[in-house]
C-alpha positions as CSV (number, residue, x, y, z in Angstrom):
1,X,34.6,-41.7,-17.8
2,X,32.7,-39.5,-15.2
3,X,36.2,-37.7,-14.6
4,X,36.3,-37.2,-18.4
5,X,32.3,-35.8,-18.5
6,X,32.8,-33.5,-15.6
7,X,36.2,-32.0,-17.2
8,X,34.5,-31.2,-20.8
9,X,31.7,-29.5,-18.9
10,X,34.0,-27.1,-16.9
11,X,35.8,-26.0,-19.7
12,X,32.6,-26.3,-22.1
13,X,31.4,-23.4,-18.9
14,X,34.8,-21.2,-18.9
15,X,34.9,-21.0,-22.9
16,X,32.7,-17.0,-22.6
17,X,31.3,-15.0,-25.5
18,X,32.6,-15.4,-29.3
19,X,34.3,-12.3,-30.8
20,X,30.7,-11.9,-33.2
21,X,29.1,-12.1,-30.4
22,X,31.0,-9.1,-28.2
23,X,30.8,-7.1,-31.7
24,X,27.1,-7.6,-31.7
25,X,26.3,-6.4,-28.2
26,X,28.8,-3.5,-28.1
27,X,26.8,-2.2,-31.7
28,X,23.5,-2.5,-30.1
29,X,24.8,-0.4,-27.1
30,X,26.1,2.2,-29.3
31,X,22.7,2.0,-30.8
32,X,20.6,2.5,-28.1
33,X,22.8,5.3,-26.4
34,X,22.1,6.9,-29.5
35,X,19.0,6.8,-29.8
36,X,18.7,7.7,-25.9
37,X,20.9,10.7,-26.7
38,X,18.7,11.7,-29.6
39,X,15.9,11.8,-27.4
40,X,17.8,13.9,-24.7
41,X,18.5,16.6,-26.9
42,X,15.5,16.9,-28.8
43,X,13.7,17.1,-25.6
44,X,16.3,19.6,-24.0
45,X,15.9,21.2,-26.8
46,X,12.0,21.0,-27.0
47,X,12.0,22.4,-23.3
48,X,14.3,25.2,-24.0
49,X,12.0,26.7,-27.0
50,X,9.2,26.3,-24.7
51,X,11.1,28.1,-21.6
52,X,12.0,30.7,-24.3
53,X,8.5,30.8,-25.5
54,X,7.2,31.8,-22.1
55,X,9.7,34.1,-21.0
56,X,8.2,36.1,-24.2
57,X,5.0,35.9,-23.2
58,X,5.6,36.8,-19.8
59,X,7.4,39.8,-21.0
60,X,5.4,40.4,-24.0
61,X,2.2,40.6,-21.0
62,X,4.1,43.1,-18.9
63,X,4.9,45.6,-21.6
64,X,1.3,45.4,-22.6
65,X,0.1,45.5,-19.1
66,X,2.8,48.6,-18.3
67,X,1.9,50.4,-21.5
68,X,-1.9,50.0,-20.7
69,X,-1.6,51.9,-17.2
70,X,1.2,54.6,-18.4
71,X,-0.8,55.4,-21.6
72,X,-4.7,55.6,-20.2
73,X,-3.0,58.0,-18.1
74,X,-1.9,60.5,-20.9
75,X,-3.2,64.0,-20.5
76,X,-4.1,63.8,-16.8
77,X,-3.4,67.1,-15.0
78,X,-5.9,67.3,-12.4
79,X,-9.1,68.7,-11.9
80,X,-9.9,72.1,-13.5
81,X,-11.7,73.6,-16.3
82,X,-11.3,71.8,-19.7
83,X,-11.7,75.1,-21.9
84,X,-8.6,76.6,-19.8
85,X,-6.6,73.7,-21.0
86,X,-7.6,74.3,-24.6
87,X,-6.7,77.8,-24.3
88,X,-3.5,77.4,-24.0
89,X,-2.9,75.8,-27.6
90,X,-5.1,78.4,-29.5
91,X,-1.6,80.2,-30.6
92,X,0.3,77.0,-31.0
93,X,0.2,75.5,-34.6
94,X,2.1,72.6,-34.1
95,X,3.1,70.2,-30.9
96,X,5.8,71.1,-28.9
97,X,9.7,68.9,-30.0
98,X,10.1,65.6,-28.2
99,X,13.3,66.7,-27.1
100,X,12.5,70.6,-26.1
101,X,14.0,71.7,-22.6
102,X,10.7,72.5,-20.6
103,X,10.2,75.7,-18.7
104,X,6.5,77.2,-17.5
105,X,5.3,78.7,-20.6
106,X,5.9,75.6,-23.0
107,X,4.4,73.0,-20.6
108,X,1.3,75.0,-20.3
109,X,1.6,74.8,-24.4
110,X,2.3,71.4,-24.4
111,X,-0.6,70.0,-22.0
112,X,-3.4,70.2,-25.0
113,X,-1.0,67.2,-26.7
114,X,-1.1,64.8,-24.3
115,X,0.3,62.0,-26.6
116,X,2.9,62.4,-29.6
117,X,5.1,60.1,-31.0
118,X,7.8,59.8,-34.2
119,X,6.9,57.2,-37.2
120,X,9.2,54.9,-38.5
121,X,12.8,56.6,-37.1
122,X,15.7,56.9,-39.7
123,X,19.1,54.8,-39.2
124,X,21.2,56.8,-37.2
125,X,18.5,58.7,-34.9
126,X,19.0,59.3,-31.6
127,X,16.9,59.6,-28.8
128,X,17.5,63.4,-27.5
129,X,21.1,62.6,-28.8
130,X,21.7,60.0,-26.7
131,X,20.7,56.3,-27.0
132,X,20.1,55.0,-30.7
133,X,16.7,54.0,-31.7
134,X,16.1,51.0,-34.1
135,X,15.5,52.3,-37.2
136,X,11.5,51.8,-38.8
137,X,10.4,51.5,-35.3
138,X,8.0,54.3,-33.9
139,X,8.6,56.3,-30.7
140,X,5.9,57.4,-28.0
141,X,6.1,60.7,-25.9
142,X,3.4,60.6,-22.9
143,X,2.6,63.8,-20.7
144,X,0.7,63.9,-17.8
145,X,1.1,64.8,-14.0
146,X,1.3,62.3,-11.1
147,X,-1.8,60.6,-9.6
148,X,-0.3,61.1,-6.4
149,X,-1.2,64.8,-4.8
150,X,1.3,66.4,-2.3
151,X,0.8,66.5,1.3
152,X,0.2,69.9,3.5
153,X,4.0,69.6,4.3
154,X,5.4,68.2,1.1
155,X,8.4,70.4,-0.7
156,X,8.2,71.1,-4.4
157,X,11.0,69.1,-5.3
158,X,14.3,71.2,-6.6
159,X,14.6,71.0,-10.3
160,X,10.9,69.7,-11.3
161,X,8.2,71.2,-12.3
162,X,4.3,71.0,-10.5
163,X,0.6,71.7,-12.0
164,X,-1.4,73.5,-9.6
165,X,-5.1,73.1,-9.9
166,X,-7.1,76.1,-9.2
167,X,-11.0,75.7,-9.7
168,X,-11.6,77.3,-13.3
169,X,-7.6,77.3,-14.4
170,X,-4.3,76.1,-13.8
171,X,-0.6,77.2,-12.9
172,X,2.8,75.7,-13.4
173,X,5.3,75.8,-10.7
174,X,9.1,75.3,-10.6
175,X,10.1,73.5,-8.0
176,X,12.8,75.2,-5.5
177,X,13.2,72.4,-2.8
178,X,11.0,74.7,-0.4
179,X,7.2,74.2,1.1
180,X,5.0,76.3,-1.2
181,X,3.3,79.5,0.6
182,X,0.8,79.4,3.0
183,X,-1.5,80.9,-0.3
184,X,-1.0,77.7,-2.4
185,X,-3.6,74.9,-1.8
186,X,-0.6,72.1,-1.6
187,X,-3.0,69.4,-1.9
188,X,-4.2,70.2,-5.1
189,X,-0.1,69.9,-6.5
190,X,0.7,67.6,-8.7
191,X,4.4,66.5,-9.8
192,X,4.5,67.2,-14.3
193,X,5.3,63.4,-15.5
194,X,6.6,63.8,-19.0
195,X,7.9,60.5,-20.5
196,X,9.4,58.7,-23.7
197,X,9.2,54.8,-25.0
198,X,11.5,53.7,-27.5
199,X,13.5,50.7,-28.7
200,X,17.0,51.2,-29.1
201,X,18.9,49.4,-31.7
202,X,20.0,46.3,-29.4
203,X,16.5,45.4,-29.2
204,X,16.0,46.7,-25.4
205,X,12.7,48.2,-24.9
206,X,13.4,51.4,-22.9
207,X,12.3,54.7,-21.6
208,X,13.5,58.1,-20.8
209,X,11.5,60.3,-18.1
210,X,12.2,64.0,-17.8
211,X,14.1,64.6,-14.5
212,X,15.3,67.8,-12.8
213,X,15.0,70.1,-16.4
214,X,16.2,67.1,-18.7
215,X,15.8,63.7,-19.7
216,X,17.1,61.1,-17.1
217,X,19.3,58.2,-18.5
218,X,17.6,55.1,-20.6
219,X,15.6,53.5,-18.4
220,X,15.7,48.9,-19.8
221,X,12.4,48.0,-19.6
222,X,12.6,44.4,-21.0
223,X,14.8,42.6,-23.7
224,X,13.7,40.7,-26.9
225,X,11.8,43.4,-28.6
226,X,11.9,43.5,-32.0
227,X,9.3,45.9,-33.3
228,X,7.7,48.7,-31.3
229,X,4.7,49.7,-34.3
230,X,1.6,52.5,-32.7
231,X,-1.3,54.0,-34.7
232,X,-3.3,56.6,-33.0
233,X,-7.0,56.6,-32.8
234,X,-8.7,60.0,-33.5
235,X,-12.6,60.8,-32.9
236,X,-14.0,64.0,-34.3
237,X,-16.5,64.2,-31.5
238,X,-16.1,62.7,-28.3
239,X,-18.3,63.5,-24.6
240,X,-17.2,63.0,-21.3
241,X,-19.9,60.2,-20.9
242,X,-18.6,58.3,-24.4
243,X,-15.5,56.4,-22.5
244,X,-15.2,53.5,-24.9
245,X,-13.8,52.3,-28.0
246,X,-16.2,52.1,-31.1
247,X,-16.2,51.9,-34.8
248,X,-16.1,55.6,-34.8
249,X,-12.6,55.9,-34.2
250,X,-9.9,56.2,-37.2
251,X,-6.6,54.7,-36.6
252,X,-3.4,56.8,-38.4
253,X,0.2,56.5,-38.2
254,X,2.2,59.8,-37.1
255,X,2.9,61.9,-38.3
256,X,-0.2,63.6,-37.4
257,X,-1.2,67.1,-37.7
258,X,-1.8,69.7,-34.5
259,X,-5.7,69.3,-34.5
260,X,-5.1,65.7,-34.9
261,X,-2.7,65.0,-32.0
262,X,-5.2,67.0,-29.7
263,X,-8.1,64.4,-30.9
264,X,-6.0,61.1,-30.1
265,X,-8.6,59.4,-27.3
266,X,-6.6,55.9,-28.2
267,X,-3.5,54.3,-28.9
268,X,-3.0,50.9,-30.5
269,X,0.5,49.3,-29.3
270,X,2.6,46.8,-31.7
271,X,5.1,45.0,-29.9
272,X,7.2,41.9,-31.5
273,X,9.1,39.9,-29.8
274,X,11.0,36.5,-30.5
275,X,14.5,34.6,-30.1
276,X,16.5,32.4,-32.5
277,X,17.5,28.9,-31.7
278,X,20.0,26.6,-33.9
279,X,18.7,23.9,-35.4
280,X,15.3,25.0,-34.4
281,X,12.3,23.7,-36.2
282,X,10.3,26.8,-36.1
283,X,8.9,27.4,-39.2
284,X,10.1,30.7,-41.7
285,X,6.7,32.9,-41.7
286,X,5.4,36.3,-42.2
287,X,3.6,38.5,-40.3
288,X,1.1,41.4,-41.2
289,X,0.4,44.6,-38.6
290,X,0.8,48.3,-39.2
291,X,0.5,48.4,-42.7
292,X,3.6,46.6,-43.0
293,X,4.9,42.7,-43.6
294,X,7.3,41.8,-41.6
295,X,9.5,38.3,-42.2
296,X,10.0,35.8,-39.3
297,X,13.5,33.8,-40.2
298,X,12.9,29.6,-39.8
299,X,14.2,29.1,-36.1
300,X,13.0,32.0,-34.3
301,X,10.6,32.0,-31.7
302,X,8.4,35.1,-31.8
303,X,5.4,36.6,-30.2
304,X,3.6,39.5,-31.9
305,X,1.6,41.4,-29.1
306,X,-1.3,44.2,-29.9
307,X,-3.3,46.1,-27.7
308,X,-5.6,49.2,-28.0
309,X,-4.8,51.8,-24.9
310,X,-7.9,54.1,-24.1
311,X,-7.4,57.1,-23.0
312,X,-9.2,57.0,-19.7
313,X,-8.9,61.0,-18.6
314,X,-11.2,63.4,-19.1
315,X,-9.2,66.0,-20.6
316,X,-8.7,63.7,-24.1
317,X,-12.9,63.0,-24.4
């Protein structure tokens, strides 16, 4: 009899799990691993939008942060007399072409219109016939010299072209590759900066700087622009002691006329970016800047950037 108990409990032990039961367990695994991959994704996915969300403010801060030192910058040529400056536009009626080859004469035409720009660029235009510019965006054209002055033994650099500072004027120089003459005061040189900001139609933002009598190849700046919008603010009056932004000023899209472009003292700077994700649960919106509306699809990540560029120098108050 105990032979007979201890043999039914063995195999009573060795029988295992029913069929129902191995069905059961194997659906709750399936479950639960798909819930767990549920959750994998939509947090992988949740990280990504937020990775891609900082690379465009990262971006979005250096373009604004770039912008802000290249255009306060606009119209600075040195020290000399303002009025000598001024002079040089009186027979001038409208700004000097974006894309006009430079020589002496025109740049000491072109100095009075320190900033210009194109509004809203036709399908098709290209940048000094070269890189294509997406159309309804705006274009920017910044002159100026360097901050840096040359040395006693610095050459004038062949191909480029130099303002000289004198104390009640001014002269431009072409640069030969030589040390200027014992005559010139070197240190008061400066290299001509001359420089254009676009975005191209594969939404790069880029620029172009005039190099050796021409514009240089497209300079990428950063990727993921969508929009490049500017307004230009224009005071009737301004003094040398006013150097900051007010009520007073009136903001206007290009084009603008001569008398206009010479009273630009600001320049307001619309830059979108953004990214599209798949399955993204980004909301579809609409956006409102620059007297225009402007659609954000459902899925894409964007950033709208604006900023209002002073300009600093003297020679634009």
């Amino acid at each position: 009899m105990c032979r007979a108990m201890i043999s039914g409990h063995h195999q009573k032990c060795c029988q295992g799990y029913t069929l129902i039961e191995l069905m059961i367990a194997a659906a709750l695994s399936i479950f639960i691993v798909t819930i767990l991959n549920s959750t994998l994704v939509k947090t992988a996915k949740f990280m990504e939008e937020i990775k891609a969300a900082g690379n465009l403010l990262q971006t979005g801060q250096y373009l604004v942060s770039f912008l802000g030192n290249e255009v306060s910058m606009a119209g600075f040529y040195g020290e000399f007399d303002r009025s000598a400056l001024l002079g040089s536009a009186s027979s001038v009626s409208v700004p000097p072409e974006i894309c006009q080859t430079l020589n002496r004469p025109n740049i000491a035409q072109a100095m009075p219109y320190a900033i210009s720009g194109k509004n809203n660029v036709v399908k098709g235009y290209r940048i000094c016939g070269s890189d294509r510019v997406k159309p309804g965006t705006d274009v920017l054209l910044v002159r100026r010299v360097s901050a840096q002055k040359l040395t006693a033994k610095s050459k004038l650099k062949s191909g480029e072209f130099f303002v000289h500072n004198l104390a009640d004027n001014f002269d431009v120089l072409w640069g030969s590759g030589s040390t200027p003459s014992t005559e010139i005061n070197t240190v008061s040189i400066r290299q001509w900066q001359q420089t254009i900001y676009y975005l191209s139609a594969d939404n790069v933002f880029k620029r172009r700087r005039y190099l050796k009598g021409r514009y240089g190849s497209a300079e990428p700046l950063a990727e993921a622009v969508y929009d490049f919008q500017l307004e230009y603010g224009l005071r009737q009056t301004a003094t040398l002691e006013d150097c900051t932004l007010s009520s007073e000023l009136s903001f206007l899209a290009a084009p603008l006329s001569a008398v206009q472009w010479q009273q630009v003292v600001a320049v307001r700077v619309f830059l979108l970016l953004k990214v599209s994700w798949l399955d993204s649960e980004q909301p579809k919106t609409s956006l409102n800047y620059a007297g225009q509306q402007v659609e954000i699809a459902q899925g894409e990540t964007h950033k709208l950037f604006e900023i209002t560029i002073p300009i600093m120098n003297l020679f634009q108050r």
